[in-house]
N, C-alpha and C positions, 0 to 999 in steps of 0.2 A: 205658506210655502217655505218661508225662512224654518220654522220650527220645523218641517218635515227635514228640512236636509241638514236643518243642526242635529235632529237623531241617528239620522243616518250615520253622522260623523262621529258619533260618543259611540254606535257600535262597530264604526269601525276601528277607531282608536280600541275599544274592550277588546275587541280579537287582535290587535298586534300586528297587523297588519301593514300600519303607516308608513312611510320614511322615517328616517333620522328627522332632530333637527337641522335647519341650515339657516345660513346667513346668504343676503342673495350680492351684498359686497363682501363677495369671498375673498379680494385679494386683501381683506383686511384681515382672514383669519385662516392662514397658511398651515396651521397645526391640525385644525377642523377637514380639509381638501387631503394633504398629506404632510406625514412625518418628517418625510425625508426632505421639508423644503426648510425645515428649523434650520438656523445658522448660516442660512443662505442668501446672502446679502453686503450692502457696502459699510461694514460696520462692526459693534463688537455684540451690542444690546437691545433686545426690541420689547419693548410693551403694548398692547392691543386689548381695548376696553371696547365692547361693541352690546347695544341694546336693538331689539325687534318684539317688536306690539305689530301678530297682526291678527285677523276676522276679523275687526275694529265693528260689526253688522250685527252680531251676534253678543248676547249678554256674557258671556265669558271669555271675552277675548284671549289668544295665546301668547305667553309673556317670554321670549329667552334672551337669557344676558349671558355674556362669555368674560373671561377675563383668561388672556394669555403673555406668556414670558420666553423669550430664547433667546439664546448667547451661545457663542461660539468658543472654543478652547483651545490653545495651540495655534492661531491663528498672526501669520506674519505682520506684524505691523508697520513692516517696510513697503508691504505690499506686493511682495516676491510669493510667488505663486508656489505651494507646499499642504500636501495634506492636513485636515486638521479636525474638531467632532465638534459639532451643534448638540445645545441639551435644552429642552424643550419643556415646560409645565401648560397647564390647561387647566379651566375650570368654566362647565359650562351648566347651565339652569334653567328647566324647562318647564313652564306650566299650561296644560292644555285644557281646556274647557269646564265643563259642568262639574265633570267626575274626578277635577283639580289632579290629572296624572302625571305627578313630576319626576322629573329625571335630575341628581347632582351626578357631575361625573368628573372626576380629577384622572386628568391622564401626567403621564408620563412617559417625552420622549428620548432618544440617543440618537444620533444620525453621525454617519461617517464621510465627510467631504472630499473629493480628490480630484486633484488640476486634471485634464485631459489633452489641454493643449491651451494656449495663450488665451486669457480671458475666458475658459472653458471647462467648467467643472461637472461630475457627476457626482451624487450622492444616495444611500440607503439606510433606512434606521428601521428599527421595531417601536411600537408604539404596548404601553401597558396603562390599563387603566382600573381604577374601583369605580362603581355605578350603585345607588342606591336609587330605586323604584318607588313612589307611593302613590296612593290612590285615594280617594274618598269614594267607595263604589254607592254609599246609601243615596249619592245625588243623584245617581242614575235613575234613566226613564228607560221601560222596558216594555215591548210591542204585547205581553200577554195584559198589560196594567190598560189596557186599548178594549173598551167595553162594544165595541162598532158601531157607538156612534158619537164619544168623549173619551178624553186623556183621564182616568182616577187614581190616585197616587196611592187612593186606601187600600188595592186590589193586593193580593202578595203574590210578589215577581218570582218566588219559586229559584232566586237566583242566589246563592251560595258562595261568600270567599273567607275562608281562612289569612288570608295576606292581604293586607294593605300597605303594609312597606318589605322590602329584601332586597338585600346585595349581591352583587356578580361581580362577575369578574369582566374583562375588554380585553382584547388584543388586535395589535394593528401593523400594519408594515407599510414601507413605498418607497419608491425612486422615483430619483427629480436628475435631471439635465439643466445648467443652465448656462447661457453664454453674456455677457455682459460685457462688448467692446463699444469703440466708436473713435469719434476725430479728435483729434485736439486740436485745440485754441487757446490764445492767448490768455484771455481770461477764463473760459469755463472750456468743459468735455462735451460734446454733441452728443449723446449717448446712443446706443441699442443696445435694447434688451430681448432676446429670448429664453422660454422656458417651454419644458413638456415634463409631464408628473404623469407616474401609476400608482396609485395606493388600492388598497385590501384590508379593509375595515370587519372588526366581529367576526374575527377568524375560528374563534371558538365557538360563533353561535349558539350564546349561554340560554338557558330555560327560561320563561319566563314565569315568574309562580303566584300570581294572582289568586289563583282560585285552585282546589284541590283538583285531581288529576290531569291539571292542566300539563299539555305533551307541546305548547307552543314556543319554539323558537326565534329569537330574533336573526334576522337572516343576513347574511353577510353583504355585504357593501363593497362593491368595483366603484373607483373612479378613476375617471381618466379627465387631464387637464391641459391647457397649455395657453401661451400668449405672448405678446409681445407690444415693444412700446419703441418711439423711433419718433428723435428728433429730428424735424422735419429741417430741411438744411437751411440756413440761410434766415431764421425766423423764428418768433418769438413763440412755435406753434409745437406740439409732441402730439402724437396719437397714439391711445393704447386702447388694444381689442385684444379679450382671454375669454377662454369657453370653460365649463365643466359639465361634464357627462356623468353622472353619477346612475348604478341598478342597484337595485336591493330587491332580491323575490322577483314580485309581479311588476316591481315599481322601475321607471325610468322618469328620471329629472333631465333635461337640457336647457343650460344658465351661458346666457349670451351677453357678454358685457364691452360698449363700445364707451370711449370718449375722450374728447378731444383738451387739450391742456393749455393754457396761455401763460407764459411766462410771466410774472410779475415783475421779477428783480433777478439780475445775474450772480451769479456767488463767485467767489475771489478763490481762482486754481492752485495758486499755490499757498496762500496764510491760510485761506476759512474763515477771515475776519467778517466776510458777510456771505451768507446763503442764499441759495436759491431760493424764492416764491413762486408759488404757480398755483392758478386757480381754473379748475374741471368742470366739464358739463360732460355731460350724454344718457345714454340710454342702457336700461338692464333688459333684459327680454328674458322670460323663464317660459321658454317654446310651449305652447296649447295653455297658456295660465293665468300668465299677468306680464306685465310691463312695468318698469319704473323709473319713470325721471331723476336723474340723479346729481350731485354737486358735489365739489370735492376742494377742499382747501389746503394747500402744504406751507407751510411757513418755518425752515429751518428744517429741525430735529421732528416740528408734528407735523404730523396730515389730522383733519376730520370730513369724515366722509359721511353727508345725509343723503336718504332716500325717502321716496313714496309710493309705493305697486300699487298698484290698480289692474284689479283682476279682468284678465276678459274672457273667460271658460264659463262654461254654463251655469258653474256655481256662484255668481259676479250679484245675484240676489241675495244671497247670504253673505258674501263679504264686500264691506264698502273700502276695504282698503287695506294697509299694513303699512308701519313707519320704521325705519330704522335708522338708525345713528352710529357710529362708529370712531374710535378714535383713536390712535396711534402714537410712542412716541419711540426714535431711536437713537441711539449713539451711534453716528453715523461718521463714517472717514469722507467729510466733505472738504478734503483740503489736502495736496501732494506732502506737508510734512506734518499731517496729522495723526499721532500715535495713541494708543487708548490709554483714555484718562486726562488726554493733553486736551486744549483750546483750540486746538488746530494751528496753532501756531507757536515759533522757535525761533528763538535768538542765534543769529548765526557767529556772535562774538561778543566778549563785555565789554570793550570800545563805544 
């Protein structure tokens, strides 16, 4: 049974059909969901290293690692509210099964940031990218090589590709809204956060050329997002729950992610001389699919965030699982006289 639906899935992957890849802790990878959220944050600089291994069931398991970078330009560092641009890099790496079909893809983002009212900003950017394609098609298993009553590898599958590796081109776009107020306190900010995002992925829906007169498309990608986080008043507790809705083609994704935060340690409002800690629990839910338990550690400038999905869709024989890791770090203004570059803290006299 396993091998019947691992073929299945090598011809669907050969026809192009499949989703993107994704990450199922998206808010670790803000460039991948949309463009326009680069630069949007409490800080100057962000780096985001995130690995996922999953079919863990099946002998080829799916390998993608990501590496991303954003930083913000023209950005007040008094923290007086003024337009300013997020510039955004990406590098993401994908290998899927038998017929080893990888994806490198470097994008490149620009994003435009603008106050809308007190702690309330809107932003839009274009997303560009190059993509190189490869394949090893000779691993492929092919239903005529199917004698009806054995798999024979010696049969000839009659099946034809000029291209095992080419490049395209990517284009992308999106708006992000976010608002980021809350109370003050003595020593630290009680926070709320809200966000909502639309991005528009593969605008160009480039060829894909595997095989001679191939007329297959990669087909463009809607997602819509949003979420929020809200420290619970009075207590060492935060909860944050964010959705993404991603189509592409025939395909719909729905990624439901809840959990809850416990403060570790309070950070110092006005130097930065110490940071917040807070350590996560909850749940990922990827509606009709899987489930995954999840933990999340912030200590300062990093977060790392692990996961485990556990399928529960009918395909749950073929796949025993998928792992992922994720990890963060930022140059963050955690501290009322902290300017970039600075410690977060300032001499207010040489006395």
């Amino acid at each position: 049974m396993k091998k019947l639906i691992y073929l299945l899935l090598i011809f669907t992957s050969f026809n192009f059909k499949a989703q993107d890849v994704h990450f199922a802790q998206s808010t670790f990878v803000p460039q991948l969901i949309n463009p326009a959220s680069i630069g949007v944050f409490n800080g100057w600089e962000r780096v985001t290293i995130s690995n996922r291994k999953q079919w863990l069931g099946i002998d080829k398991s799916y390998m993608t690692s990501q590496f991303s970078f954003d930083m913000n330009l023209l950005k007040n560092d008094n923290g007086k509210q003024k337009s300013y641009l997020g510039l955004g890099l990406s590098f993401f790496n994908d290998i899927a099964g038998e017929g080893q079909f990888g994806i490198n893809q470097l994008n490149f983002s620009i994003s435009g940031i603008i106050p809308i009212a007190e702690n309330q900003t809107v932003s839009a950017a274009i997303q560009m990218g190059a993509v190189q394609r490869t394949g090893k098609l000779g691993n492929l298993s092919w239903g005529n090589q199917f004698d009806g009553t054995s798999f024979d590898p010696n049969i000839n599958s009659n099946e034809s590709s000029s291209n095992t590796s080419f490049f395209h081109e990517d284009f992308g776009a999106g708006v992000f809204y976010n608002y980021n107020g809350g109370k003050n306190k003595l020593n630290r900010k009680e926070l709320s956060n809200i966000y909502a995002g639309l991005a528009y992925f593969h605008v160009s829906q480039p060829q894909l050329k595997f095989s001679n007169g191939n007329e297959d498309k990669l087909d463009a990608k809607l997602v819509i997002h949003s979420g929020t986080q809200l420290d619970i008043p009075n207590s060492e507790w935060a909860s944050a729950v964010s959705f993404v809705f991603m189509n592409q083609g025939p395909h719909q994704m729905f990624l439901i992610n809840a959990m809850m935060k416990a403060r570790l340690r309070n950070g110092t409002k006005y130097t930065g001389i110490y940071t917040e800690s807070y350590f996560g629990f909850g749940l990922i839910h990827r509606v009709k699919d899987a489930i995954a338990p999840q933990i999340m550690v912030e200590f300062g400038s990093c977060k790392i965030g692990l996961l485990y999905e556990l399928s529960v869709s009918e395909i749950s024989q073929a796949n025993s699982g998928g792992f992922e890791i994720s990890f963060q770090w930022a140059n963050t203004r955690n501290a009322l006289f902290k300017s970039r570059g600075s410690k977060g803290f300032i001499r207010t006299n040489n006395l």
